[in-house]
DOKE-930283 format. One line per field, with one value per residue (C-alpha): x, y, z; residue in one letter. Coordinates in pm, 1 decimal, always signed. Layout:
xx	[X,...]
yy	[Y,...]
zz	[Z,...]
code	[a,...]
***
This chain:
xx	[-1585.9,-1324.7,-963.9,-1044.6,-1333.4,-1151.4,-1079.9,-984.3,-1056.1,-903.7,-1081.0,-830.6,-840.5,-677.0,-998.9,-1144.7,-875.0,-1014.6,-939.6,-1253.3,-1128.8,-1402.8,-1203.8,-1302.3,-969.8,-950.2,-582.4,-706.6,-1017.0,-793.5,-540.1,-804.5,-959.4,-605.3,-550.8,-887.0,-1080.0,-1438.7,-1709.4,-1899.2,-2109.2,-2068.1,-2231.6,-2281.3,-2421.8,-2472.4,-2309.8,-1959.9,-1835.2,-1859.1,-1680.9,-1660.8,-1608.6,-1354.5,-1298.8,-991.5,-786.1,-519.4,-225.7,-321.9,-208.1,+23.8,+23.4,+342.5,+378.0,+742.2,+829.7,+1057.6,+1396.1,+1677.4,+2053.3,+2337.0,+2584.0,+2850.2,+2591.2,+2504.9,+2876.9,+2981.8,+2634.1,+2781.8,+3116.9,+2955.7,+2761.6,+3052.0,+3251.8,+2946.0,+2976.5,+2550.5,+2410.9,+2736.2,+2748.6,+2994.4,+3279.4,+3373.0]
yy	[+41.4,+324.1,+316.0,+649.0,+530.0,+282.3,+457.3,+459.2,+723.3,+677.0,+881.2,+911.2,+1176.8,+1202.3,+1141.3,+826.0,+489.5,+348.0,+413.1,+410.3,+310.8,+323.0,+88.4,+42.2,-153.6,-562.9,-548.2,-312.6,-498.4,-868.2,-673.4,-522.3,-858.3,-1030.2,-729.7,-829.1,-480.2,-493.9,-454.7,-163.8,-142.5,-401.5,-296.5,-552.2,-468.5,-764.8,-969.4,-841.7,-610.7,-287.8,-112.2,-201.7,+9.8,-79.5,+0.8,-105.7,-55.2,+181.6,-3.0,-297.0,-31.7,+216.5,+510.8,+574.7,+852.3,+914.7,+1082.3,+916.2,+885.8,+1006.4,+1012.1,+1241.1,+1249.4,+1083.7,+821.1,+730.1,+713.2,+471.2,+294.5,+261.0,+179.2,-138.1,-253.8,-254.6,-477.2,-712.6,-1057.2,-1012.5,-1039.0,-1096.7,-1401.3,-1632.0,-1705.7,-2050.8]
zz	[-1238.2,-1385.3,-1276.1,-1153.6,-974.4,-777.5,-454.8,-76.0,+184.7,+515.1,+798.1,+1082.7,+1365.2,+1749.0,+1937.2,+1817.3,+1851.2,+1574.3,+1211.2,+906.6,+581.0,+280.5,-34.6,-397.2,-401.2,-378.1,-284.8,+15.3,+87.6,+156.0,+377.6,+576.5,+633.5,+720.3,+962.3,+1148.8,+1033.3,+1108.1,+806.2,+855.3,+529.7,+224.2,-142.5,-359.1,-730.5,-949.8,-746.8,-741.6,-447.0,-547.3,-211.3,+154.8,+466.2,+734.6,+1110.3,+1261.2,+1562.2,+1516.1,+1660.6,+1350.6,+1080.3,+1005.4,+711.9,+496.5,+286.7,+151.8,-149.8,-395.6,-233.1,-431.0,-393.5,-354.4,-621.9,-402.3,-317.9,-705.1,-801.9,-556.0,-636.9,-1020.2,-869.1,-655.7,-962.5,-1205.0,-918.5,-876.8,-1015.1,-1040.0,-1320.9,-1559.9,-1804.4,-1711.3,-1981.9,-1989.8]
code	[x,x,x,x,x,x,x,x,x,x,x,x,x,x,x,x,x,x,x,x,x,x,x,x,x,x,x,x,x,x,x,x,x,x,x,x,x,x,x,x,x,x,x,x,x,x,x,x,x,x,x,x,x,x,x,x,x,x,x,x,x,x,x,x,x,x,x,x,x,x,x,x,x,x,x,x,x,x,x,x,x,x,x,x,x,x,x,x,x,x,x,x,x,x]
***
């Protein structure tokens, strides 16, 4: 399967408590089976998983979308000003 192929589509809406979550994704497939999701619908094609279907409680998951943070220009001088003091990082001279 394509990259671009690969996909998840989460179905969530006020009335219903649970959440549908249809995954081309492995990484998305284990969580949803460590949070406790229910299988819905499993395709297998040559026996590889091709894309599972999810239902799981709402309370078991939570959806974060944030866009890149980025910092003030106060915020990124004292940022270089804390690095430069840091003994992180810095070869010791014996």
């Amino acid at each position: 399967m394509e990259a671009a192929e690969r996909e998840t589509i989460i179905t969530w809406n006020d009335v219903e408590d649970t959440v549908s979550v249809f995954t081309c994704h492995r990484k998305i497939m284990a969580k949803m089976e460590r949070l406790g999701a229910t299988v819905k619908d499993r395709c297998v094609m040559n026996g590889r998983v091709r894309h599972i279907e999810f239902e799981i409680d709402k309370g078991k998951i939570t959806i974060s979308i944030n866009a890149k943070r980025r910092g003030t220009a106060t915020q990124i001088e004292n940022l270089k000003r804390a690095r430069a003091l840091s003994p992180i990082g810095k070869k010791k001279v014996a």
